[in-house]
KEFIVEX-874109 format. One record per residue (C-alpha): residue number from 0; x, y, z. Coordinates in steps of 0.5 Angstrom, whole numbers. Layout:
<atoms>
+------+-------+-------+-------+
: mike :     u :     v :     w :
+------+-------+-------+-------+
:  NUM :     X :     Y :     Z :
...
+------+-------+-------+-------+
</atoms>
This chain:
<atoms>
+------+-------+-------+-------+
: mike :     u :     v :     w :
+------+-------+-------+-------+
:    0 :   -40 :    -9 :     8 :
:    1 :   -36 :   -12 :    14 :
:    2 :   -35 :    -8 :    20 :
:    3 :   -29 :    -8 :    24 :
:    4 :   -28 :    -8 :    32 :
:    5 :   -22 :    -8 :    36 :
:    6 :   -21 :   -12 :    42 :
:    7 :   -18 :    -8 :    47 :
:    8 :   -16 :   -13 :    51 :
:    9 :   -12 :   -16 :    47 :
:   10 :   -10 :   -10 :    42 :
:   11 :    -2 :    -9 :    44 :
:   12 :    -1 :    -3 :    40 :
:   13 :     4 :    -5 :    35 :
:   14 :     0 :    -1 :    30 :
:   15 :     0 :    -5 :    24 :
:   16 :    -8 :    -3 :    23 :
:   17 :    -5 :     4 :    23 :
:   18 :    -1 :     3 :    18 :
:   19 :    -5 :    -1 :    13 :
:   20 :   -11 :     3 :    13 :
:   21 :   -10 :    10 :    17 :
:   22 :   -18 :    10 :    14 :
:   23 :   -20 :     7 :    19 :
:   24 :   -15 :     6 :    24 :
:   25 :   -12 :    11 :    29 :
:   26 :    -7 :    10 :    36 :
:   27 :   -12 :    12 :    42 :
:   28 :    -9 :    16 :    48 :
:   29 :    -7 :    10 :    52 :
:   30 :    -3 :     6 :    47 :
:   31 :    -8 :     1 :    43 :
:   32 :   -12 :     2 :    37 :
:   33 :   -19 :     5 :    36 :
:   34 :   -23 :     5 :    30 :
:   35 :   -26 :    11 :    27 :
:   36 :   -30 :     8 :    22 :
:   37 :   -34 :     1 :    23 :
:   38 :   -34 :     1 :    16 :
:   39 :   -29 :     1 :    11 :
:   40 :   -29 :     2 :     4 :
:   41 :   -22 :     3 :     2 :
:   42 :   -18 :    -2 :     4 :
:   43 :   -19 :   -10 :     6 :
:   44 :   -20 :   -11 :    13 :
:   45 :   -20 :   -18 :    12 :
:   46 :   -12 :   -17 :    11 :
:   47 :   -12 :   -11 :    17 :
:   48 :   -15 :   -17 :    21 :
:   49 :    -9 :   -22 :    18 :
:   50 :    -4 :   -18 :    21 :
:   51 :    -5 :   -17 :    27 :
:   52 :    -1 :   -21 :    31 :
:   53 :    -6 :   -21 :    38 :
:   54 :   -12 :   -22 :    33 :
:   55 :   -15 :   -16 :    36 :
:   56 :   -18 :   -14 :    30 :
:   57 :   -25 :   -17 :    29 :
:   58 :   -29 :   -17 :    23 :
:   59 :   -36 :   -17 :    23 :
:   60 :   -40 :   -19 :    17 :
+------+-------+-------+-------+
</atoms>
């Protein structure tokens, strides 16, 4: 299973992984993405990491 890592030098907060997988993606108190779990088995983190407009979604195999 990938496991998904945010760049948080480039994440700019638009909240795209937020919303296509709320499972593993939250909005952390400075503005840029967290993830809550490193491993997802309910959406495909390929197509979270391809909508992320800075590639600060990273996918791990």
């Amino acid at each position: 299973m990938a496991k998904v890592i945010i760049d948080a030098n480039a994440c700019v907060g638009c909240g795209l992984c937020v919303n296509s997988c709320p499972d593993c993606f939250d909005m952390g108190e400075n503005g840029i993405a967290i993830v809550k779990v490193s491993e997802c088995s309910s959406c495909d983190l390929s197509e979270v990491a391809s909508q992320c407009p800075v590639n600060a979604v990273l996918i791990e195999e």
